[in-house]
Residue, then its C-alpha position, 0 to 999 in steps of 0.5 A: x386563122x387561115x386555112x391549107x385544107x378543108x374538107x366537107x363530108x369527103x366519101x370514096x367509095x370503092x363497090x360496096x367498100x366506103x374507104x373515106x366515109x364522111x371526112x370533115x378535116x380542117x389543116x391550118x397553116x403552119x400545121x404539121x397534122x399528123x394522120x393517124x391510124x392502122x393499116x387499111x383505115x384510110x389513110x392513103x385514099x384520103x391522100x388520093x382525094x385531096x391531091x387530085x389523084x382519086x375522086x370523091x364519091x361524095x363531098x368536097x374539099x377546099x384547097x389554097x392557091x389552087x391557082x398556082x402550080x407547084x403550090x402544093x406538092x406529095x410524096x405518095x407511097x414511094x418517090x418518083x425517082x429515075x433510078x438511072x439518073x443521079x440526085x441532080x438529073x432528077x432534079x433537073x428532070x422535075x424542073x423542067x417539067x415545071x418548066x423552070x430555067x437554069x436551075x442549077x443554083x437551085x438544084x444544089x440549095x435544095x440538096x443542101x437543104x435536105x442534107x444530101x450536099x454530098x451528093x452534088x456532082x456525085x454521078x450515083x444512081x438513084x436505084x444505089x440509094x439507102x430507102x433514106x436517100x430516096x426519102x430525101x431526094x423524093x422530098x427534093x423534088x418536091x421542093x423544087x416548085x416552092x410549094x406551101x403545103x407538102x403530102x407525105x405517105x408514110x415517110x418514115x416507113x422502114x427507114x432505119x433510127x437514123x433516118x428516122x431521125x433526119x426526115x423527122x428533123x428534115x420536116x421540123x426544119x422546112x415547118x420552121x425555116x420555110x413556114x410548109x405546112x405538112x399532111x403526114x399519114x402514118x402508123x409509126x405514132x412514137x415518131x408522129x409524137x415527136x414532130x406533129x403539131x395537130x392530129x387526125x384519128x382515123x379508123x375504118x374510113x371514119x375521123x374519130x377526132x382532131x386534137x391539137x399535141x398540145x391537148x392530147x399532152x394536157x389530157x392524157x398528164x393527170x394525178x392519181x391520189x389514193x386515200x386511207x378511207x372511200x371517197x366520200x361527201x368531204x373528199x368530193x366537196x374538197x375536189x369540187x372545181x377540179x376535173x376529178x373521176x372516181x377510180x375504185x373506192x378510195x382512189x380518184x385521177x385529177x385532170x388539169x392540175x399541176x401542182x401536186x403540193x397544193x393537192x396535198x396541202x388541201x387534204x392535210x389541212x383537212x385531216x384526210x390521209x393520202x395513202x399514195x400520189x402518183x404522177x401519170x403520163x400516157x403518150x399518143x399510143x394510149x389515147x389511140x387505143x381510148x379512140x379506136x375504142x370508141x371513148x372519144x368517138 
């Protein structure tokens, strides 16, 4: 598998503050990796780090095709946007930074891609933008040099359901039509849910653990069966092979198991009455919760 990002004991230190302790983060190609933690556990510094815009007090990253310019691009807390120019004079702005010619073909695909078409040939001024409208130009912008990897802090941050909605599937549709690979810092984990593919938890400067969506879905879906008696020697010999824990007395949560009806069959065949079955799902807040706790630490 080929890798975006690597870091290797990445520490910033601010005085006696460790505001990134010790960050071991791998971001494969394809990922949308979706950092999680709470206001203050270091997100926005590690962001800093890995886009050259703070220094590591200590460790180091690795980062691909450092070589070509514009290969990787970050919207870092609010978009550098012109409030006196339009969407296109912005564009137009950022490409001659980068020192592109005759960009005005490419201008209005990349409006076009990010859904603010209605913008082309519009005069309005950035500063008369919705907050969603400078999300979008921001991520524009970014695209203006083809980069491969995009850093975005915090985009969905008080944007409204229905901007919400598209920068969630404005991420998805460049992930999946254009292969960018995304580093998402946020703390708005029910929209995390919906669009990562990958997680890092972060608390307190420290990476409590990375988890693909896939594992955290598979973990946190698990069966809980009670039982008219205590789980005994005939119950446990019954649930060996399976990834079982005794709740109480006479309940256990089965892990990695599917099929309820082959559960059940097992006990009634032996003559065990199950008393209840239940189905449970927690989603990406619980097992934040478990992390911070220090369970998965």
């Amino acid at each position: 598998m080929e890798y975006i990002l690597k870091t290797h004991d990445l520490t910033k230190k601010y005085g006696e503050t460790l505001a990134v302790n010790a960050v071991n983060m791998t971001i494969e190609r394809g990922d949308i990796y979706g950092c999680v933690g709470e206001n203050g556990a270091g997100k926005s510094t590690l962001i800093r780090l890995i886009t050259g815009i703070a220094k590591p007090t200590r460790g180091s990253f690795q980062l691909f095709k450092q070589d070509r310019l514009g290969a990787v691009a970050a919207v870092v807390e609010t978009p550098a946007l012109h409030l006196s120019l339009s969407a296109e004079q912005n564009l137009a702005h950022q490409c001659r930074l980068l020192g592109l010619s005759k960009p005005q073909a490419k201008i209005k695909e990349i409006l076009r891609t990010v859904g603010l078409d209605y913008l082309i040939g519009n005069k309005k001024r950035a500063k008369h933008f919705s907050l969603g409208m400078k999300q979008r130009l921001g991520i524009a912008m970014a695209l203006i040099s083809d980069p491969e990897f995009i850093v975005l802090d915090e985009p969905m941050n008080g944007l409204d359901p229905v901007g919400i909605m598209h920068m969630r599937e404005l991420i998805k549709k460049l992930n999946e039509e254009k292969g960018i690979t995304f580093f998402i810092s946020s703390h708005i984990l029910a929209e995390l849910d919906k669009v990562a593919t990958k997680y890092g938890f972060l608390s307190h400067g420290r990476l409590l653990k990375e988890i693909s969506a896939e594992e955290l879905r598979v973990s946190q879906e698990y069966i809980k069966l009670s039982f008219g008696r205590p789980v005994d020697k005939e119950i446990k010999g019954l649930l060996s092979g399976l990834d079982y824990e005794i709740l109480r007395e006479r309940s256990v949560i089965i892990r990695g198991e599917s099929d309820i009806n082959r559960l059940l069959k097992i006990f009634i065949d032996a003559g065990i009455v199950v008393s209840n079955v239940e189905v449970v799902s927690k989603g990406i807040e619980d097992y934040y919760l478990e992390i911070i706790g220090g369970k998965h630490a």
